[in-house]
Every structure is written in structure tokens, then in C-alpha cells.
Chimera marker file (.cmm) of the C-alpha trace (Angstrom):
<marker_set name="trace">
<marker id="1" x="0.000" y="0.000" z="0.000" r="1" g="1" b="0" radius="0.5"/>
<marker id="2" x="1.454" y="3.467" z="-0.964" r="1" g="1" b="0" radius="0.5"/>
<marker id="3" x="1.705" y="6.421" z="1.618" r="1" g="1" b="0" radius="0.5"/>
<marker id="4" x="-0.728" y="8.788" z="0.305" r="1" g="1" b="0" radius="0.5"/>
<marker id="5" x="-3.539" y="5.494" z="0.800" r="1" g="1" b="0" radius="0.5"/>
<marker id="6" x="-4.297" y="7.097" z="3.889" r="1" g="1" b="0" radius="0.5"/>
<marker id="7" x="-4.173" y="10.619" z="3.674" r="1" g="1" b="0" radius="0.5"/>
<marker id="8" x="-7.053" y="12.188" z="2.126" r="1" g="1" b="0" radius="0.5"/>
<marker id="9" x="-8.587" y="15.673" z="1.705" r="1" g="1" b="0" radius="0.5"/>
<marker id="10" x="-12.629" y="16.191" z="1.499" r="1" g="1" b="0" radius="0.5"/>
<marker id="11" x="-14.329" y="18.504" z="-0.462" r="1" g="1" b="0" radius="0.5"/>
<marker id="12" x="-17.808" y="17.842" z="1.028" r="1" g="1" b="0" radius="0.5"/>
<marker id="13" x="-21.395" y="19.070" z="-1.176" r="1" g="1" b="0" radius="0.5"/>
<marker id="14" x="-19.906" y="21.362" z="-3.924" r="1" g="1" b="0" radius="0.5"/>
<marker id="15" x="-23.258" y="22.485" z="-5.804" r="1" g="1" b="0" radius="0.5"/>
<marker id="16" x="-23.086" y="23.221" z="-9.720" r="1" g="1" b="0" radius="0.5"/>
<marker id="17" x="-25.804" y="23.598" z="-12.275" r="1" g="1" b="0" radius="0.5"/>
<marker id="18" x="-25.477" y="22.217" z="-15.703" r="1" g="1" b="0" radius="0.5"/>
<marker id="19" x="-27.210" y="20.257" z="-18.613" r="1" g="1" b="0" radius="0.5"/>
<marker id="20" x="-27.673" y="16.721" z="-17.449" r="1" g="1" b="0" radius="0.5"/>
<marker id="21" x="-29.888" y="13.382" z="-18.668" r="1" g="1" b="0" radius="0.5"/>
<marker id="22" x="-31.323" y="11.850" z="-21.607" r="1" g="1" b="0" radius="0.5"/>
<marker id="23" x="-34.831" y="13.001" z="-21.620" r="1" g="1" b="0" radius="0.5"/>
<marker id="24" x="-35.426" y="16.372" z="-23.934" r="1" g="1" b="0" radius="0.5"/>
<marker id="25" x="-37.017" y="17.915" z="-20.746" r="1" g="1" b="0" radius="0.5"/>
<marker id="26" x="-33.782" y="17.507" z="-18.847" r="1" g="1" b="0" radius="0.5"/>
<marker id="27" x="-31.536" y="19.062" z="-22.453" r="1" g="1" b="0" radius="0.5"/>
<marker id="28" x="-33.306" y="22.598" z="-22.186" r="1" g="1" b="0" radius="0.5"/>
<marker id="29" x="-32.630" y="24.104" z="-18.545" r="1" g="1" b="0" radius="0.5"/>
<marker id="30" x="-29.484" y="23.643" z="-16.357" r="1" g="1" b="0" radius="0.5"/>
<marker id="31" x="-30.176" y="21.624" z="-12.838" r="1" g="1" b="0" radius="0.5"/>
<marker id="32" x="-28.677" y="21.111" z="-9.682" r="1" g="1" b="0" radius="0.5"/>
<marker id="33" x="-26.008" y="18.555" z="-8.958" r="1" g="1" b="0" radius="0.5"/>
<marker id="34" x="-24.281" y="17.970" z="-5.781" r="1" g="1" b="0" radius="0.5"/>
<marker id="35" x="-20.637" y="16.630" z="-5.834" r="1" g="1" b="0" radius="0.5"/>
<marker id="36" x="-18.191" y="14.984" z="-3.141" r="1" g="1" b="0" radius="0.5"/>
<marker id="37" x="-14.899" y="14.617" z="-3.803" r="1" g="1" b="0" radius="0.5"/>
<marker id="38" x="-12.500" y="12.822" z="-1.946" r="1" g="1" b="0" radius="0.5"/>
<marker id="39" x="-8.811" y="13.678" z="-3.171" r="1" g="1" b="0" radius="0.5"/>
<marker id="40" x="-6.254" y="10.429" z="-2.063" r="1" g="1" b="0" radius="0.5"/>
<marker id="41" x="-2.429" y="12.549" z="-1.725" r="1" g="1" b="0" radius="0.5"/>
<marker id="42" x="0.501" y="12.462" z="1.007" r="1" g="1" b="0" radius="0.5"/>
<marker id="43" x="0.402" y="15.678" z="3.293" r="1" g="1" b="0" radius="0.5"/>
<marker id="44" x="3.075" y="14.299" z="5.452" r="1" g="1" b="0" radius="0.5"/>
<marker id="45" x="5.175" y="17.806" z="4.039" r="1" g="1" b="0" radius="0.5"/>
<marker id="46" x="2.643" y="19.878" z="4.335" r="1" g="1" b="0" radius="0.5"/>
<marker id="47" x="2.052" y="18.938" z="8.012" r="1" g="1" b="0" radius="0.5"/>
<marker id="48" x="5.752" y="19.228" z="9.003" r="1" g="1" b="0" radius="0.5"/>
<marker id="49" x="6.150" y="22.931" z="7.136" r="1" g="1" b="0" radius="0.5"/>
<marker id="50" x="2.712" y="24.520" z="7.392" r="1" g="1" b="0" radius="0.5"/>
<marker id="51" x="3.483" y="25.708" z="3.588" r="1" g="1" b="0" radius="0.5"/>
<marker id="52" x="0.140" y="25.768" z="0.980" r="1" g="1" b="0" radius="0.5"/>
<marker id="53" x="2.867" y="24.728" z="-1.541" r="1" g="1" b="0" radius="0.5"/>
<marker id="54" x="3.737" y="21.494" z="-0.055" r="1" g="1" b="0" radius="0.5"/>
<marker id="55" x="-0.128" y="20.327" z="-0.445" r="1" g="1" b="0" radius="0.5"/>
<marker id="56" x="-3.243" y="19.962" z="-3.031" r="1" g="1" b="0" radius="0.5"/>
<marker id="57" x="-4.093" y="23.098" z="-4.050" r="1" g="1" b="0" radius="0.5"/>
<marker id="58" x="-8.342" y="21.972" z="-3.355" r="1" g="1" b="0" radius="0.5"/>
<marker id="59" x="-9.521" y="25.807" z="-3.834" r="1" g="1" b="0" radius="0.5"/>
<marker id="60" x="-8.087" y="25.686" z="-7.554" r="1" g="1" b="0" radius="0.5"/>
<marker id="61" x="-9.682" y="22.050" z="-7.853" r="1" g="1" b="0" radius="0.5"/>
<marker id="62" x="-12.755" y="23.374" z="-6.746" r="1" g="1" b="0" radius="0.5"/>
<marker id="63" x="-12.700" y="26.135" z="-8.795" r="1" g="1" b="0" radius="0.5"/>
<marker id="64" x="-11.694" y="23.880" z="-12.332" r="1" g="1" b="0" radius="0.5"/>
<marker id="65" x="-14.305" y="21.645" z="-11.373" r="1" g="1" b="0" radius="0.5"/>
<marker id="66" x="-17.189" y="24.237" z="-11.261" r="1" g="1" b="0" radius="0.5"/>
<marker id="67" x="-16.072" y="25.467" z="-14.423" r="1" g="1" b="0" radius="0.5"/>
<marker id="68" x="-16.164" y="21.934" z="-16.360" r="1" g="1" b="0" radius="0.5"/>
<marker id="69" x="-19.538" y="21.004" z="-14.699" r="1" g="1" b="0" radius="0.5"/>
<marker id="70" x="-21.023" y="24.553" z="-15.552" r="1" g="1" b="0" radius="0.5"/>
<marker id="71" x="-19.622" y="24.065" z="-19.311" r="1" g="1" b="0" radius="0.5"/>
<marker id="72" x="-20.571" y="20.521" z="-19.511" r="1" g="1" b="0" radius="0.5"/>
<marker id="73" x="-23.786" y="18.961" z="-20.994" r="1" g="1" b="0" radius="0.5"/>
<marker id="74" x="-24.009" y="15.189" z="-20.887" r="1" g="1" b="0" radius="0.5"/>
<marker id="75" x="-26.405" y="12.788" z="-21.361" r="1" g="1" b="0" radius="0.5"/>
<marker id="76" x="-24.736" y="10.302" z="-17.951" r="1" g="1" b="0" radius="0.5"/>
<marker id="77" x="-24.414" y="10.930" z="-14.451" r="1" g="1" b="0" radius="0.5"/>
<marker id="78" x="-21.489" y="8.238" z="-14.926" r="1" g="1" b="0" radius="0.5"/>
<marker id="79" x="-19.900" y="10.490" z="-17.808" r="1" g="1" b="0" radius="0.5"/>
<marker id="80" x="-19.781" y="13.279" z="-15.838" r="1" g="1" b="0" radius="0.5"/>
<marker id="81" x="-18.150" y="11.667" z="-12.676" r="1" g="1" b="0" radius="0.5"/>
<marker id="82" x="-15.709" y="10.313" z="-14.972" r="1" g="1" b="0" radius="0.5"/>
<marker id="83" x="-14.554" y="14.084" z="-16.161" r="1" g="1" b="0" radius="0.5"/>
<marker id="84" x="-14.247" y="15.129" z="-12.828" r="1" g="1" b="0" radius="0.5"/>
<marker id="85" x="-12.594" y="12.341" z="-11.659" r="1" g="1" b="0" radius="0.5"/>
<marker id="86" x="-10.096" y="13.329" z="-15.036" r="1" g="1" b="0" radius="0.5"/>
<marker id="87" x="-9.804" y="16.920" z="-13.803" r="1" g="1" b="0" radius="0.5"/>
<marker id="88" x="-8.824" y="16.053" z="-10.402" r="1" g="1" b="0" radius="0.5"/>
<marker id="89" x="-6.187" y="13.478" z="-11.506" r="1" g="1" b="0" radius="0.5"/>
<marker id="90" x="-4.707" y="16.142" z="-13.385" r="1" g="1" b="0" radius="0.5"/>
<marker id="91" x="-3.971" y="18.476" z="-9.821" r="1" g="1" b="0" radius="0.5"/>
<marker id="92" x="-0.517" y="17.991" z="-9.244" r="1" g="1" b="0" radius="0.5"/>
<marker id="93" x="-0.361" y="15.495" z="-5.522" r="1" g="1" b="0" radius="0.5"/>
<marker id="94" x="-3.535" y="13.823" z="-6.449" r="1" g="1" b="0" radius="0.5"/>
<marker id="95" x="-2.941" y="10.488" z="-7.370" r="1" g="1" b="0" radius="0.5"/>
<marker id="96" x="-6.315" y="9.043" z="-6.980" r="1" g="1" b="0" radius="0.5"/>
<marker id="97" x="-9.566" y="10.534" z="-6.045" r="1" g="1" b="0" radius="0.5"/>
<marker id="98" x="-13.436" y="9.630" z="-5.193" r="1" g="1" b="0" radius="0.5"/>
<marker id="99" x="-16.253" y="11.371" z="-6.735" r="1" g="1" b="0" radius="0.5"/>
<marker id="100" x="-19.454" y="11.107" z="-6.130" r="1" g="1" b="0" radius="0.5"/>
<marker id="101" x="-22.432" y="13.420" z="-8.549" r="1" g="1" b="0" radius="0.5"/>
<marker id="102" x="-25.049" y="13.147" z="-7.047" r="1" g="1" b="0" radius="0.5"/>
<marker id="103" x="-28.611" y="13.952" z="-9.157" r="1" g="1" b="0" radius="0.5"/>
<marker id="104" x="-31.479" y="15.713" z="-6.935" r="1" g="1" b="0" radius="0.5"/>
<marker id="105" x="-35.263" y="14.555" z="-8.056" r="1" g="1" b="0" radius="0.5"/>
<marker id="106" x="-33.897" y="12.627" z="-10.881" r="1" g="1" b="0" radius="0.5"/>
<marker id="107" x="-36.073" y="9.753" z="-9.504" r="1" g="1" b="0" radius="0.5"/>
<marker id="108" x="-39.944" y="10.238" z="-8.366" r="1" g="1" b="0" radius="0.5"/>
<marker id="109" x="-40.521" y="9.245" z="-4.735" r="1" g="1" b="0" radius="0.5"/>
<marker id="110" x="-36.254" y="9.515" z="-4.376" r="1" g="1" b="0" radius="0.5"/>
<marker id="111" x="-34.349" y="12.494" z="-2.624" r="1" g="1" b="0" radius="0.5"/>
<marker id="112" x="-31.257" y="11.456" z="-5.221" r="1" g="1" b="0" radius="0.5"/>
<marker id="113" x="-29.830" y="8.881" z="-7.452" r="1" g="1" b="0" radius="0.5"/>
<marker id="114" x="-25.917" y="8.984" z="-7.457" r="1" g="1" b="0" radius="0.5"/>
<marker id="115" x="-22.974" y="7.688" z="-8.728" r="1" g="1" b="0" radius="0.5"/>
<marker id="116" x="-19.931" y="7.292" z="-7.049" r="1" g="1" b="0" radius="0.5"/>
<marker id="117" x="-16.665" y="6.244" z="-8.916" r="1" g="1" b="0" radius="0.5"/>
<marker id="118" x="-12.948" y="6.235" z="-7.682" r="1" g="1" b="0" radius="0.5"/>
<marker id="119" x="-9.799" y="6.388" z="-10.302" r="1" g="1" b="0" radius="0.5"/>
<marker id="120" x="-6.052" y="6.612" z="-9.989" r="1" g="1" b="0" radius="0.5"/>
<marker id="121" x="-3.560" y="8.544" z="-12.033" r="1" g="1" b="0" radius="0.5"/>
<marker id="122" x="-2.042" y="4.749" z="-13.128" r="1" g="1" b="0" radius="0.5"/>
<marker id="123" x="-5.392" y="3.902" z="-14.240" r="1" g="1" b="0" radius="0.5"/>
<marker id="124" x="-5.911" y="1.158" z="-11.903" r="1" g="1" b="0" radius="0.5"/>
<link id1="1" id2="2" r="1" g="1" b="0" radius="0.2"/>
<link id1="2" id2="3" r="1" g="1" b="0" radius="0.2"/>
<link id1="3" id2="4" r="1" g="1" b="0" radius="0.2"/>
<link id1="4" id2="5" r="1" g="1" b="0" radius="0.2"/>
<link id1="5" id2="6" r="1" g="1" b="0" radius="0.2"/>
<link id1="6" id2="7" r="1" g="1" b="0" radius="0.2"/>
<link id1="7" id2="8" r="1" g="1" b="0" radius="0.2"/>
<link id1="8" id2="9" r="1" g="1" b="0" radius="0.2"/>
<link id1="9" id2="10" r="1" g="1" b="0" radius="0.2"/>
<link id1="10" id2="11" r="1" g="1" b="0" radius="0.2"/>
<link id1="11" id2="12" r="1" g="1" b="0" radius="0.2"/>
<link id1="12" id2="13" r="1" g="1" b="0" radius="0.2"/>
<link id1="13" id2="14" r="1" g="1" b="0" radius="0.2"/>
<link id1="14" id2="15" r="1" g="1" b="0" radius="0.2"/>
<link id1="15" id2="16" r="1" g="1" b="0" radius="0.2"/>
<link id1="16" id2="17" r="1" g="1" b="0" radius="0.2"/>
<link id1="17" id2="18" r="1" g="1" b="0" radius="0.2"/>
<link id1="18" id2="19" r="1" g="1" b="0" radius="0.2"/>
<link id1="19" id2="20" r="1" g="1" b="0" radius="0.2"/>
<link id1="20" id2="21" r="1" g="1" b="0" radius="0.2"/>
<link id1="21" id2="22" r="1" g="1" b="0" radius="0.2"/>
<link id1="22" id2="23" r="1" g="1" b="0" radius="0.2"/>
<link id1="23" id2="24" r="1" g="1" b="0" radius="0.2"/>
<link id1="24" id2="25" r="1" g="1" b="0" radius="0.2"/>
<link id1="25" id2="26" r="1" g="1" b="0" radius="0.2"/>
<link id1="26" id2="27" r="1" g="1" b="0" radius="0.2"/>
<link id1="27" id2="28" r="1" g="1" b="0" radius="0.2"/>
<link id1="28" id2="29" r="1" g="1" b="0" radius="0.2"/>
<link id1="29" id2="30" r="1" g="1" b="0" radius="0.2"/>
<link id1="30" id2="31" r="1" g="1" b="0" radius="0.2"/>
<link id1="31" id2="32" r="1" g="1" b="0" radius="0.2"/>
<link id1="32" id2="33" r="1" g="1" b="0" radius="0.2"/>
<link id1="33" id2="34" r="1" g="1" b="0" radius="0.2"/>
<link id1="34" id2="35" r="1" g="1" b="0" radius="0.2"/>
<link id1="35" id2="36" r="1" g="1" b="0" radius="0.2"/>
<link id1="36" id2="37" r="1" g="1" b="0" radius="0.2"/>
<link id1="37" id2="38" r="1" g="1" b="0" radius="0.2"/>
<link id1="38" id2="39" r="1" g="1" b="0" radius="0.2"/>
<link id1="39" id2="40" r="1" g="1" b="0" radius="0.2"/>
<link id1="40" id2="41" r="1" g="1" b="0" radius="0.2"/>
<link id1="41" id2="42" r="1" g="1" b="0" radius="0.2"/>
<link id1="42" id2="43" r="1" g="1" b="0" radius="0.2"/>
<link id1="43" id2="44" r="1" g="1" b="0" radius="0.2"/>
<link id1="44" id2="45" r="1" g="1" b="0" radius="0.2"/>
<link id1="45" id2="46" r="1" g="1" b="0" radius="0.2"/>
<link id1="46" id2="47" r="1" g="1" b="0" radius="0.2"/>
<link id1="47" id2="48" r="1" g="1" b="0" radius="0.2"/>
<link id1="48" id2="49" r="1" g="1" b="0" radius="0.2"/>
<link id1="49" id2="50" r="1" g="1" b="0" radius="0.2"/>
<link id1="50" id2="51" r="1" g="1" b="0" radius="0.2"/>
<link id1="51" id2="52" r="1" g="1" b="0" radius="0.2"/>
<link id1="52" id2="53" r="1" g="1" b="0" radius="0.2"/>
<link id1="53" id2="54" r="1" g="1" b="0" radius="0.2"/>
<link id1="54" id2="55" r="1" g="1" b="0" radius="0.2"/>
<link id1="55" id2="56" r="1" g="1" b="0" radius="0.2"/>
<link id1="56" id2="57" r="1" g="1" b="0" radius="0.2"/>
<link id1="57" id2="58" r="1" g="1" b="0" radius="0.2"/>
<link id1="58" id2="59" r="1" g="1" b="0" radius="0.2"/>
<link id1="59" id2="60" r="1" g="1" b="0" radius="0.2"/>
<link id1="60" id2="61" r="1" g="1" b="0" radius="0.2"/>
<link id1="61" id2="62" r="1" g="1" b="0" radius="0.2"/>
<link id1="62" id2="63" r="1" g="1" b="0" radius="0.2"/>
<link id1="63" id2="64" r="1" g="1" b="0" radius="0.2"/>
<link id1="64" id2="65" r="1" g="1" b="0" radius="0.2"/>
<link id1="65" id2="66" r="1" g="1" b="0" radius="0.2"/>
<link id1="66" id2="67" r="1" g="1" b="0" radius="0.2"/>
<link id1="67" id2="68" r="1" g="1" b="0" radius="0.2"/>
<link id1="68" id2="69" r="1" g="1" b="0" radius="0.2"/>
<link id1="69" id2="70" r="1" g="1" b="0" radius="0.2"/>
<link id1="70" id2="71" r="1" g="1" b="0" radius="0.2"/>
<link id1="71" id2="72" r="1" g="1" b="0" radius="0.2"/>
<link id1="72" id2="73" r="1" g="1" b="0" radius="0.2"/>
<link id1="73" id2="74" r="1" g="1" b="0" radius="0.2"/>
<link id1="74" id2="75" r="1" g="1" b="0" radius="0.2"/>
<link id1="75" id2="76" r="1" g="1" b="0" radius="0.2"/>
<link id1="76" id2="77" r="1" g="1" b="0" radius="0.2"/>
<link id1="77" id2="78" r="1" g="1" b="0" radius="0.2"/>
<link id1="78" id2="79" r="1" g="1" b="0" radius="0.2"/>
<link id1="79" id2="80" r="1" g="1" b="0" radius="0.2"/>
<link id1="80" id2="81" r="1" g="1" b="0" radius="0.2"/>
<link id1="81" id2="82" r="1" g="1" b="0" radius="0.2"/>
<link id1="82" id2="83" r="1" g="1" b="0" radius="0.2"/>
<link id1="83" id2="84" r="1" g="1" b="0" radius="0.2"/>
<link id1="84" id2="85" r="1" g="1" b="0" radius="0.2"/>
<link id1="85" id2="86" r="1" g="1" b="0" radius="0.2"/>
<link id1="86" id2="87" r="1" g="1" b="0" radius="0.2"/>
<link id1="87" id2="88" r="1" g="1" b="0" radius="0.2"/>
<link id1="88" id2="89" r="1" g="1" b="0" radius="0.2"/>
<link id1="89" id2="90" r="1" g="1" b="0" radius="0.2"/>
<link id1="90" id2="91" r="1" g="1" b="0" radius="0.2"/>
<link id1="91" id2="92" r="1" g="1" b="0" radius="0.2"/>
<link id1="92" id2="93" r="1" g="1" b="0" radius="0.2"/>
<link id1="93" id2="94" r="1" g="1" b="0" radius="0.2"/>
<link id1="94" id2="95" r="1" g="1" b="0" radius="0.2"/>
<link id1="95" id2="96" r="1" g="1" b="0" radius="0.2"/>
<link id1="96" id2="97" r="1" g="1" b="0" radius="0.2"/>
<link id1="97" id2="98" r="1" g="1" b="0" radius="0.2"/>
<link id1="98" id2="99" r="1" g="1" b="0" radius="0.2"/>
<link id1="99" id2="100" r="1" g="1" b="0" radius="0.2"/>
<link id1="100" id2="101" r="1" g="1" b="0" radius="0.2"/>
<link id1="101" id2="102" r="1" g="1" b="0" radius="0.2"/>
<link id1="102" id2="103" r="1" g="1" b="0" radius="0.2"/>
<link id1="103" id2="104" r="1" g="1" b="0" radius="0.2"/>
<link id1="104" id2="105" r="1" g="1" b="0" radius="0.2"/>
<link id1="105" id2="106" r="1" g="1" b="0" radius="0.2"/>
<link id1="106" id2="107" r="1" g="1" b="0" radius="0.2"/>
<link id1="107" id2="108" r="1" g="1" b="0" radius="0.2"/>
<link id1="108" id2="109" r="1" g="1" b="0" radius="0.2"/>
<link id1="109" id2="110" r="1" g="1" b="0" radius="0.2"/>
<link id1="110" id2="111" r="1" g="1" b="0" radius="0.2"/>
<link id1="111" id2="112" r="1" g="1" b="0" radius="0.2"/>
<link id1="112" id2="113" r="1" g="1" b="0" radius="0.2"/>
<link id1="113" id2="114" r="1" g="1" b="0" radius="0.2"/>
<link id1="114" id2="115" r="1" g="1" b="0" radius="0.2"/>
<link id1="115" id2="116" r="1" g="1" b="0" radius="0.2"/>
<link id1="116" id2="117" r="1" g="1" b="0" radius="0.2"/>
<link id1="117" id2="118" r="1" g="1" b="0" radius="0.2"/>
<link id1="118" id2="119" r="1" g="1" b="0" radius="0.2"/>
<link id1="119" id2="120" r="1" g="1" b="0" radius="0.2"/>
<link id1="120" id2="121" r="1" g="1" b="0" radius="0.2"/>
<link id1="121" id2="122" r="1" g="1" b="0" radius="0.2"/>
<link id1="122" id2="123" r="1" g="1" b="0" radius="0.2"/>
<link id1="123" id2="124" r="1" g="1" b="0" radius="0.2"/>
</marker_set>
């Protein structure tokens, strides 16, 4: 097991609008997806020298992720995941990451339906 296994950093209910589903209906207006990320790196560095650039810069992670799920229209929940999971792989100290989108009133008589993925920068 590699070091960074256990160290992880949250970023917990990040909300975003964009174009998602398959049904014309859900093509025309932007809605409301919620989206946990879970970002797998080694902040042994950071913790000995209190310095932001021995870490995962998570505000600029945020920040590209709002932007590609704000630009984005798919047809999947499970496409979507997938590009953020791509865009967070691409932060320099992340070498793997969980996301989780999930889709508010996308199911009648459900609060959400969800889909959680996790990738690794090696692919595995």
C-alpha cells in the first residue's frame, strides 16, 4: 500500500448547475447537482512545514471543477463523474480521487440517485 492510501482531503457538497440526462425535458434548462470529492495525496510535508505549496491546491480544484460542470452537458451521471474524476487526476499530488455526482429529483418518490466512482492517475 502506498503512503498517500491514507491521507485524504474532502471537499464535502460542492453544488453546480449544468445540462444533465437523456430526456429532452432535462436538455433545455441547467439543474442542480451535488458533488463529493474525496482527493487520495501524502500531506506528510505539508504537516511538518505549514506551507500551501507542499499540499493539493483543493480551492483551484474546486474552482476547475465548477467550471467543467457549468460548461458541460451530458447525457450520464457516470460520464460526468468520470470528467471530474479526469480533472482532479490532473492536480498535481492527487494520485487518486473519489467522486461522487449526485442527481437531486432525478427519480420520483427519491431524494437522489448517485454515482460514485474512484480512479487513480495509473489507471488502476
Amino acid at each position: 500500500m502506498t503512503d498517500y492510501a491514507h491521507d485524504r482531503i474532502f471537499i464535502r457538497d460542492l453544488t453546480a448547475r449544468c445540462i444533465l440526462g437523456i430526456f429532452p425535458e432535462e436538455r433545455v434548462k441547467p439543474q442542480e447537482v451535488l458533488i463529493n470529492l474525496v482527493l487520495f495525496t501524502d500531506t506528510r510535508q505539508a504537516g511538518k512545514t505549514d506551507c500551501i505549496e507542499d499540499t493539493v491546491d483543493y480551492k483551484a480544484i474546486k474552482n476547475k471543477v465548477l467550471e467543467l460542470v457549468e460548461q458541460s452537458s451530458f447525457f450520464l451521471v457516470e460520464k460526468l463523474a468520470q470528467q471530474i474524476a479526469d480533472c482532479c487526476l490532473n492536480a498535481e499530488g492527487v494520485q487518486k480521487v473519489q467522486v461522487t455526482v449526485d442527481k437531486p429529483g432525478a427519480l420520483r418518490f427519491a431524494r437522489s440517485v448517485a454515482v460514485e466512482i474512484i480512479r487513480t492517475k495509473d489507471g488502476q
